[in-house]
N, C-alpha and C positions, 0 to 999 in steps of 0.2 A: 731665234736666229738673229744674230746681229747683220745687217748689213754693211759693208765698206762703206766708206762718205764718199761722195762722188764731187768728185773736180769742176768744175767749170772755167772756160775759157774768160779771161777780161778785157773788157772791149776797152782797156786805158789806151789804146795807140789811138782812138779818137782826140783826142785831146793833148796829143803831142807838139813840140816843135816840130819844124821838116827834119833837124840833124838826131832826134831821139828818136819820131818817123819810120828816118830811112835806117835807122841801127835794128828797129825793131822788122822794119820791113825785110831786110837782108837776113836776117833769124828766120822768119820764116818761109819767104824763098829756098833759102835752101833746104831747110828741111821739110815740106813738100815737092820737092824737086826729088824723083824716083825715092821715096821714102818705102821701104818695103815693109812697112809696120801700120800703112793705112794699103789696104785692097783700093783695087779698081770700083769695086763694087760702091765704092763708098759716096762715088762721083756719078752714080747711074741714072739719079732723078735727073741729073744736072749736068751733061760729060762736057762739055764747052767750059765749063767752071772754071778749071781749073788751070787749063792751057790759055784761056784770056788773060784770065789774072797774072801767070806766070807772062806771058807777053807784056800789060800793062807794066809789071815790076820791073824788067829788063828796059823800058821806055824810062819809067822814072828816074831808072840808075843812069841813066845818059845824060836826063833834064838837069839831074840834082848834082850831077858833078859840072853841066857846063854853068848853073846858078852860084854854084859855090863858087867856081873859078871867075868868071863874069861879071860877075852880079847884073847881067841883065834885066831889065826889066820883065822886058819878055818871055825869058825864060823862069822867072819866078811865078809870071803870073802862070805859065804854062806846069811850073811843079806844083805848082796849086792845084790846080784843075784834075790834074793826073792825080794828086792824092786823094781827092774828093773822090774820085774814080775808086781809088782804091780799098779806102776806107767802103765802101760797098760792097766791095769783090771779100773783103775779108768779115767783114761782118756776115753773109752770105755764108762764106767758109766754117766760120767758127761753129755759127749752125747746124751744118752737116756733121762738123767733126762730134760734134756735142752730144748729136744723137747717132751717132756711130758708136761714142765710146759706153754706150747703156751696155751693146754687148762686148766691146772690148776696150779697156780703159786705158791700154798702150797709144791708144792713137792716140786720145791729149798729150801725153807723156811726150812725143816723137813730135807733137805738133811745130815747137819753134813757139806757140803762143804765150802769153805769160799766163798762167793757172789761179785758179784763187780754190782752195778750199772749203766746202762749205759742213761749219759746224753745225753741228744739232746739239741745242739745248737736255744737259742731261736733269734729270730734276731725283737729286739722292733723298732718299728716304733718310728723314734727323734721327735720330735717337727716342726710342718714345718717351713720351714725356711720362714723369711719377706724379702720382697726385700727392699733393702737398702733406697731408696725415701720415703717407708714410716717409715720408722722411723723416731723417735723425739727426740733430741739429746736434756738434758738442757740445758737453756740459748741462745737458738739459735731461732731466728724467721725465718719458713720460707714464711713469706710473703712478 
């Protein structure tokens, strides 16, 4: 039985600027924003999860536009802060989604995250080898 390869979520949005961040941030905002391809059920160890972090994103999107407009200080340190928040609430996320998608693998798919695929090493059988006596070399009799 072969098995499908299974997806995993990539946690690159740690290591973003704020403006690749909040592009990535806004990807997945809306698509866990009434997504009807992750169940309720998916949030039940956790039901708070999801509607913090959806509050936290909607705060960021305020911080990161009055920073960009601004450049306050204050409000930079404040989009800091908020993302650090962030990056928790989605690392968290990706988690649940991860092991949600064992039984259904639509929800990475609809996730908004960026996917990595993971291969498995196939190891092909070579050709078997001849032992060397019987080969036939042109030009060569061996009788």
């Amino acid at each position: 039985m072969v098995r499908p390869s299974q997806s995993r979520i990539l946690r690159n949005y740690r290591s973003k600027t704020p403006s690749q961040f909040y592009t990535i941030l806004l990807r997945v905002w809306k698509c866990l924003t009434d997504n009807p391809h992750i169940p309720g059920s998916v949030w039940a160890a956790n039901p708070e999860l999801l509607s913090l972090f959806l509050a936290l994103a909607a705060k960021y999107h305020e911080v990161y536009q009055r920073a960009s407009s601004y450049s306050s200080k204050l409000d930079i340190a404040e989009r800091e802060a908020i993302q650090a928040q962030l990056i928790a609430y989605m690392d968290e996320i990706a988690s649940v989604l991860e092991a949600a998608a064992v039984r259904n693998p639509e929800v990475l798919l609809t996730s908004g995250f960026d996917l990595a695929k993971e291969h498995r090493n196939i190891n092909r059988a070579s050709a078997p080898q001849v032992p060397s006596e019987e080969v036939k070399v042109p030009g060569t009799d061996t009788n």
